[in-house]
Each structure stands twice: as C-alpha cells, then as structure tokens.
C-alpha positions, 0 to 999 in steps of 0.5 A, a space after each residue: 689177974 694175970 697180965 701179958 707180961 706173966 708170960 714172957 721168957 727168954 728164948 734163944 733164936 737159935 732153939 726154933 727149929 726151921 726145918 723138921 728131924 728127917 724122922 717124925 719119931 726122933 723129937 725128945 719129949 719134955 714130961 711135965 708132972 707137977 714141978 718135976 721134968 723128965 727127959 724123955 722121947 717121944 717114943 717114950 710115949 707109949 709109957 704113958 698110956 693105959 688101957 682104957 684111955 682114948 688119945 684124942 688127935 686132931 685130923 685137919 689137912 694144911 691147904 697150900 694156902 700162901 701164893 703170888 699174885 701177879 708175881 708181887 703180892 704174896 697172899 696167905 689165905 686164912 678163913 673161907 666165907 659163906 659166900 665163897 670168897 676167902 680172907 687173905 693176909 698180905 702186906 701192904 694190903 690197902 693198896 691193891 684197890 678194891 676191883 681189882 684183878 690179879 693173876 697167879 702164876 697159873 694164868 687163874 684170875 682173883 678179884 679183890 672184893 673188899 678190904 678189912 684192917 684185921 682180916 686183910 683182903 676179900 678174894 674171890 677166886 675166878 675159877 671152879 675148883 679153888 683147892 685145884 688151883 692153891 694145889 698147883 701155885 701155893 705153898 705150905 703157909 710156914 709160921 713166920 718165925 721159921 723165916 725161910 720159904 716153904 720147900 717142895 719137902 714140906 708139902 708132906 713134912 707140914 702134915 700130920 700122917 693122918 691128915 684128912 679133911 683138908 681145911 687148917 692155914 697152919 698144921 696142929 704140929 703136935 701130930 707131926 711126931 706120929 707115924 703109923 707105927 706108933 699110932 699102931 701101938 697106941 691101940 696095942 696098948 688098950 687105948 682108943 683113937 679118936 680123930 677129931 676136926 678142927 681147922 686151924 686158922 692163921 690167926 694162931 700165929 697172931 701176937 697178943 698185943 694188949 698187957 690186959 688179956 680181957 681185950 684181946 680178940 681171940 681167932 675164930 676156928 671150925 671143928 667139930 666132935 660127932 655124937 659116937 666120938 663124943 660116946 667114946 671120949 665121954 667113956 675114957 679113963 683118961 683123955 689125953 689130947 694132942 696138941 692145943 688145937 685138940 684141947 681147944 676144941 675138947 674144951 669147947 664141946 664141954 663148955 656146951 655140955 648143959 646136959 643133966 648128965 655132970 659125968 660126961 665130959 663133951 657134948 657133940 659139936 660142930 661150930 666155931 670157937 673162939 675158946 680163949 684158955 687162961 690160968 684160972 680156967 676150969 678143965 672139964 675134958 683134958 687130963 694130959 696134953 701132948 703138945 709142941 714148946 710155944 711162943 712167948 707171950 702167946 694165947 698157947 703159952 697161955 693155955 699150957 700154963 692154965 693146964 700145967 699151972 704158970 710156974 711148973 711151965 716157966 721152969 720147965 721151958 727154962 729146963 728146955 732152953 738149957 737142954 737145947 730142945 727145939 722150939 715151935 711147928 718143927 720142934 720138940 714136944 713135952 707131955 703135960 699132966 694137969 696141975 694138981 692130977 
C-alpha cells in the first residue's frame, strides 16, 4: 500500500515554466517505455503513431473564471450549481458575510449566498449572461505555482487550438503543444481523432493533504463520450490519450462498461467523475498517455505512476530534472507507454 510520501521528488523552482514557448510545437518530449527514456520533441510524435489508432483529445474551453470583487477580493470560480450560482475560491472567504453585495469592475453586482470550508463562496451572478460578464473582467485562472498574474497573451495561449465548448477552471495542458498542423498529420498517418469533454475543475490543483491515499476526497468533474465516439474508441488498435483529464475520463466510461461485451473498451458516458487513479489500478481503456511533468505528491503524479509504473516515472522525472525540462501547465511533455505493453 502506497502512501503520500512515495510520491515525492526534488524539483528544482527554476524548471516550472511560468510562461509558454512562443511556438506550441517546440516543447521536447520525455518518451517513457519501461525503464528506458528517449529524448525526443513533440513533433517527434507522429513517430509513435500507427494506422488504426484513435488519438483521443479532450476539448473543453478554459472560461476567464478569476476576477475582482470590489477591487479587493479576488474570486476563481470553479463548479457551477443546478441552481445557477457558482462555487468560488477566494482568501479569507468567511469574512465577506453571507448577503452581501459585491461589484466587479464592470459596475455587474454578485451576491454572496452561502459559505462552504472546502468550496468557498456561494455566488449568484446579478446579470443574464454570466460567460458575457467573466468575458469582459476575468482572467485566465493560471495554476498558483506560476506565481504571476494572467496576461492579455494567455487569453489564447491558456488554450488548447481546438477548445470548444467552454466549461474547464484549468486548461487540459497537454493539448497546449497541438497546433492545426499537426493535429493534420495525425490523420495522415492512418489515426483517427476524437474530441472527447471533460470540464476540468480547480480542484486539480488541490494538494493531497492526508499520508493515507484512502481518505483523500478527490474533485469531482463533468464529461462526457457520445455513443459514436465511444463505437470509434471501442474500434482502436490503440487508444492513445492526451493528457490525465483524457485519461480520467476514458477510464471512467470503462468502469461503467457492464456490458456483456468484454471487448469494448468504454461505454458512452456523461456524468461526473470523481476517478481517483493509483498504482495498482487496472487500465481498461488507455495504452499510451501523452501528458504534461506533474507535481510532486500530486493525484497526476499519482495516476502516470500507475500507467507507467512508480519507479519507471521516479527515474524518468529524475532524468527530466538533469535535462532541465520545463515542469507543469506551460511546460515540456513525455510519451508514456503502459507498464509491462
């Protein structure tokens, strides 16, 4: 039984990249096969793909969820509710007292409805077109470890060049190295793409706090795989997913496969998950994972280490920290293989 500390390493402050390459293609790529790493880029990806497999992306548009209310409180929102108010992180939180009106720099009103210790504020927006309003005061919610305010360039850089529909708190970063060009050469190889949704929500970016990895409470997500994406996946050779939020959600339609038919690997799904991924677990759906360098002791650290097995990926970050890749959102990738395919 693993614990917290399992997934700890030493990464140096300088290797987290706090702003993009100016081009999304010139990221290197870690390739991880076993215990052996190759030092590649991500152009080199197309090397890696055969006819037959389906490249599954995860499309979701980043809203410009992070904004000031009443020029002192700044506000990430991170899960809409059914009653059409919003969850939002924000410091010091319990202080702003339930009832209370805040403006935001537009002159839009927002009432604070309820409190909550994990969730934060309770906001209903006093407006008819929320998306209208975060599109003309918020800004791109950047993962805290970037430790720099989001820029007017982020507001395109912070997505992925497919993104469409828009929904995630936090970009599925793995797309960030795709441009149309080579989402074009993917097909001419004899691969198929599939856009598949999950809403990525700020508790991604939520720290495990507990040593035993059965009491943490994982964030829960949206997403959703139609019936004819699932018929495509169901028909790879190989699926190869980009990026964890990809993953989580492929995963998630395979746990829902109770059909008699062991030989598909998803099932059509559209609901939350609340996956939490750890070594030990069983992959039905995933054979190869594109995805970005994660966080030390992190539920993604977590998850690439049950892909690509525990010690294969404590080398192979070690390697990444010697070679100076760039960690985290804006960061390098690596190419990883299942363990033991």
């Amino acid at each position: 039984m693993h614990t917290l500390s399992d997934f700890d390493f030493e990464l140096p402050s300088d290797l987290i990249a706090s702003h993009p390459l100016p081009e999304r293609d010139a990221s290197r790529m870690l390739v991880v096969s076993g215990g052996d790493v190759y030092d590649r880029h991500i152009r080199d990806l197309l090397e890696y793909i055969h006819p037959g497999d389906v490249v599954v992306f995860n499309n979701s548009r980043v809203i410009p969820a992070r904004f000031m209310a009443d020029g002192k409180h700044e506000i990430t929102l991170h899960t809409a509710t059914d009653d059409g108010c919003w969850w939002g992180l924000c410091k010091k939180f319990n202080k702003i007292p339930v009832g209370s009106q805040l403006a935001l720099d537009d002159g839009t009103m927002i009432e604070i409805v309820a409190h909550d210790d994990v969730s934060g504020l309770k906001i209903k927006f006093l407006c008819d077109d929320v998306f209208a309003v975060l599109d003309r005061v918020g800004k791109m919610p950047l993962p805290p470890y970037m430790k720099r305010d989001a820029e007017i360039t982020d507001r395109e850089r912070y997505q992925t060049v497919y993104a469409n529909p828009l929904g995630s708190m936090a970009a599925p970063t793995a797309g960030l190295h795709f441009t149309p060009e080579l989402l074009s050469d993917i097909e001419k190889r004899g691969a198929r793409i599939v856009n598949i949704t999950l809403h990525v929500g700020a508790g991604t970016w939520l720290p495990v706090k507990t040593e035993d990895l059965s009491r943490h409470k994982m964030h829960s997500e949206w997403g959703c795989i139609t019936a004819s994406q699932a018929d495509i996946i169901n028909a790879a050779q190989r699926v190869i997913a980009v990026g964890t939020t990809s993953m989580r959600l492929l995963e998630s339609a395979a746990i829902g496969n109770s059909n008699p038919d062991k030989y598909k690997r998803v099932m059509p799904f559209c609901s939350t998950t609340d996956i939490f991924i750890t070594p030990g677990y069983k992959f039905h759906a995933v054979d190869v994972l594109l995805t970005n360098f994660h966080l030390p002791k992190s539920t993604l650290f977590m998850l690439v280490s049950a892909f690509a097995g525990l010690e294969n990926m404590k080398r192979a970050y070690s390697h990444a920290v010697a070679e100076k890749y760039r960690f985290f959102s804006y960061g390098d990738c690596c190419l990883l293989f299942k363990q033991g395919e």
